[in-house]
C-alpha positions in Angstrom: 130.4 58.6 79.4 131.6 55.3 77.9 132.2 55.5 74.4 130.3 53.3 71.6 132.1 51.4 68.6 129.7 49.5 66.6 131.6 46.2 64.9 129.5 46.5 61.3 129.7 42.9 61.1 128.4 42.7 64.9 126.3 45.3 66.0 125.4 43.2 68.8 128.8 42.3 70.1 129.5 38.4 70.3 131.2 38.1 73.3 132.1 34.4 72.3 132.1 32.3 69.3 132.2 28.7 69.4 134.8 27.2 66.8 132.8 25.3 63.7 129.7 27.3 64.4 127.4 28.8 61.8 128.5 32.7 60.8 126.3 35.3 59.3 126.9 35.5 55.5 130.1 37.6 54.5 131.6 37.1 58.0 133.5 34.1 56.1 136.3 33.9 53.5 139.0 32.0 52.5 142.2 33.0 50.8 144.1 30.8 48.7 147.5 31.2 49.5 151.0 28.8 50.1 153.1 28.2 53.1 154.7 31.6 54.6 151.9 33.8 52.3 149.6 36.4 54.2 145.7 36.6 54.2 143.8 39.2 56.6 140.6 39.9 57.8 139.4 44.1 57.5 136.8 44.5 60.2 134.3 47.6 59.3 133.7 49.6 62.3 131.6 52.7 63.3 131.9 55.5 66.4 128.1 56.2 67.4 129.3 58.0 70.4 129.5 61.6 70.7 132.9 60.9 72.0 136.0 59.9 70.1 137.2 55.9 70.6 140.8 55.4 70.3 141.6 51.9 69.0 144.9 50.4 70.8 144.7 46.9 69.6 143.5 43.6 67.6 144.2 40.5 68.5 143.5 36.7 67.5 141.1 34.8 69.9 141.0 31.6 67.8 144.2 31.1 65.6 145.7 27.7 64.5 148.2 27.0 61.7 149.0 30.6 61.4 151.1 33.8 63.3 149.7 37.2 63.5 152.3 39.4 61.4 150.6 43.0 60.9 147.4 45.0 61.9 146.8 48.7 60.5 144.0 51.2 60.3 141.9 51.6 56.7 139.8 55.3 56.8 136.5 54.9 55.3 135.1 57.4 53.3 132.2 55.9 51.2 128.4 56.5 51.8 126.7 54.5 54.8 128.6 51.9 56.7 131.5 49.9 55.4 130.8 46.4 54.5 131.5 44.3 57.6 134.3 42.0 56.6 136.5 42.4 53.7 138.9 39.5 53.2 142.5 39.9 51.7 146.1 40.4 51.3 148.9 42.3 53.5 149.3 46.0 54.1 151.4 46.5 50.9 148.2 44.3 49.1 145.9 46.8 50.1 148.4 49.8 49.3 149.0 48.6 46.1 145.0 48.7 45.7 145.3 52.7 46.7 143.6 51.9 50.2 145.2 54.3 52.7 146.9 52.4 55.5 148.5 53.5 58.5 149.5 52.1 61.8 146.6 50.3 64.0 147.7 51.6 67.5 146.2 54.5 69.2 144.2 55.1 65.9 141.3 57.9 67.3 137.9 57.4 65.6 135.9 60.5 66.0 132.4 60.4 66.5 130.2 59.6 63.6 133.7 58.6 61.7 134.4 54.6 60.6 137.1 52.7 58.9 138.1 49.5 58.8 140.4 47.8 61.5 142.8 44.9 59.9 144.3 41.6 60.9 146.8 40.1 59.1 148.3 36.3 59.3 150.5 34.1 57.9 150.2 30.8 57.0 152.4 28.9 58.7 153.1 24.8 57.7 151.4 22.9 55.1 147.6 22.6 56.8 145.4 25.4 56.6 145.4 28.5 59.0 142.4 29.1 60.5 141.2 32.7 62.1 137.9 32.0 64.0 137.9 35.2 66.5 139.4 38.5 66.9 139.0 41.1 69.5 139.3 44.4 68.9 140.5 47.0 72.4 139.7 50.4 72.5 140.1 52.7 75.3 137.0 52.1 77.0 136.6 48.0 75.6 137.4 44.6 74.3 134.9 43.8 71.5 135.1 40.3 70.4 134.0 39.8 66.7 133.1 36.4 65.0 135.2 35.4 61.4 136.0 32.9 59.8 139.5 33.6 57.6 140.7 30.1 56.0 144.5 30.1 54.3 144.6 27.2 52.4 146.2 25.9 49.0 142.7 26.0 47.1 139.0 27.6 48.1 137.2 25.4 45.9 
């Protein structure tokens, strides 16, 4: 039986995402940062399988002006289902904030279990960095999820 992961911020699984189209509110962010600084993208996801999903990768889909430098796995252990996006720092950010992190690859999601799956980039040159798409591969998958991460000098 193929196993079911649920992208909170997706539940219908975008298969695509045109660059510069319209996203579902929270499922955009921007991080003011400076050249070489890190912003990342925490995707909320659920197992409503009965069988566990192990998570092997993230990847960028739509990336300019930046470099993939880190992905990791976030446990959630709140009531109901994570939020869908949370927008932020690096690994040691998130740490620092007393979020439990740990290595992305061949993370197992039991059923009923969810957590959040992270992307982290860097900003590369002066011009913005600009995460549009990610997709997420499990053992059974690709998901592609739509987001919208800008690293830029000011969010205003």
């Amino acid at each position: 039986m193929r196993a079911l992961l649920s992208i909170v911020a997706s539940v219908a699984l975008v298969a695509s995402c045109a660059p510069g189209s319209v996203l579902a509110d929270g499922l955009e962010g921007c991080r003011p940062v400076t050249e070489g600084q890190v912003g990342s993208a925490s995707f909320g996801l659920v197992n409503n399988s009965n069988d566990p999903v192990v998570i092997e990768s993230m990847t960028a889909q739509e990336l300019s002006g930046g470099t993939v430098v880190d992905s990791w796995f976030e446990p959630f252990d709140g009531e109901g289902d994570p939020e869908p996006v949370i927008f932020g720092g690096s690994r040691a950010d998130r740490a620092a904030e007393g979020a439990t992190v740990s290595d992305l690859g061949g993370t197992v999601l039991e059923p009923g279990d969810a957590g959040y799956i992270a992307l982290a980039v860097r900003r590369d040159g002066r011009g913005d960095a600009l995460l549009e798409v990610v997709d997420i591969t499990t053992d059974t998958q690709v998901l592609s999820a739509p987001v919208r991460l800008r690293l830029t000098d000011s969010c205003e």
